[in-house]
C-alpha positions as CSV (number, residue, x, y, z in Angstrom):
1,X,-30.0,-20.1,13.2
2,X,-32.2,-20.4,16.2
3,X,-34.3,-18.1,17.0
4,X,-34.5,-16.8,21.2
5,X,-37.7,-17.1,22.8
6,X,-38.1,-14.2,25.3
7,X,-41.1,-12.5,27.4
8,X,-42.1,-9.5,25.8
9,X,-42.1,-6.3,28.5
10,X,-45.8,-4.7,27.7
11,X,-45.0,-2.0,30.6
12,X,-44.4,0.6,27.8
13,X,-47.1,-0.2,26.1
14,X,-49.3,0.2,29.2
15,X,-50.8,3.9,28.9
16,X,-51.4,3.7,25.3
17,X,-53.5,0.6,26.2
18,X,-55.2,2.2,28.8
19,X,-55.9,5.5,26.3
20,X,-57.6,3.0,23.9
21,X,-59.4,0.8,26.4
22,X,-61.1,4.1,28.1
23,X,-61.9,5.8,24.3
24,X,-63.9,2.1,23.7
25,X,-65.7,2.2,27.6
26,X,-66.6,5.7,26.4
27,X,-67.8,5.1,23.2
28,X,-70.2,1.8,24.3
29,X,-71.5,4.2,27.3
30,X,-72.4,7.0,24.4
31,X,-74.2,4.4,22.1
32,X,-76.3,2.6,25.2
33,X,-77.4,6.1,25.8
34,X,-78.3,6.8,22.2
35,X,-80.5,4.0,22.2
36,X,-82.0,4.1,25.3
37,X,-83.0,7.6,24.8
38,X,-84.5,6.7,21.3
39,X,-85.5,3.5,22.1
40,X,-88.3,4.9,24.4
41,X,-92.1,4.8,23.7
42,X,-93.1,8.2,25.2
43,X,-90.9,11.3,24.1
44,X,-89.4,12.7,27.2
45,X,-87.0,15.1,25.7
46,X,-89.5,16.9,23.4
47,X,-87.7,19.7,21.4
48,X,-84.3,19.2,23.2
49,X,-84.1,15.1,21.2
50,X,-81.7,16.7,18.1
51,X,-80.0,18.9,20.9
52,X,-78.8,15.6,23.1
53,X,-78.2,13.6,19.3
54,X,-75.9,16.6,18.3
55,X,-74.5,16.4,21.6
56,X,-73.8,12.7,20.9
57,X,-72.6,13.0,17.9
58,X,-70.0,15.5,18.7
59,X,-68.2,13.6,22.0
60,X,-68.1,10.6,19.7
61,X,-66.4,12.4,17.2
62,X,-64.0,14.2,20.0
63,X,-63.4,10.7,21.3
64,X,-62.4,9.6,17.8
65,X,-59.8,11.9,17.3
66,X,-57.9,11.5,21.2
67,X,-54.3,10.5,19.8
68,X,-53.4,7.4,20.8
């Protein structure tokens, strides 16, 4: 038996590729900001620092659960 090579149509799979690729763009842009903001020498959030890391925490976690 030989087996038929064919192209594979990835047009279906399209939006469910895009879902994933924009979850990921999310996520690094949510991390970068993490560290920069507790990266930094001088405080500049004060109190509001476990605010912004709850904040951070939580869109990560909404992120995680997008159905893909």
């Amino acid at each position: 038996m030989s087996k038929k090579k064919s192209l594979i149509n990835v047009a279906r799979w399209l939006p469910q590729m895009k879902r994933a690729c924009s979850c990921k763009i999310v996520l690094d842009q949510l991390d970068q900001l993490e560290t920069d903001v507790y990266q930094k020498t001088e405080p500049r959030f004060g109190a509001s620092d476990l605010d912004l890391k709850g904040r951070i925490e939580q869109i990560k976690k909404d992120v995680a659960r997008i159905q893909l």
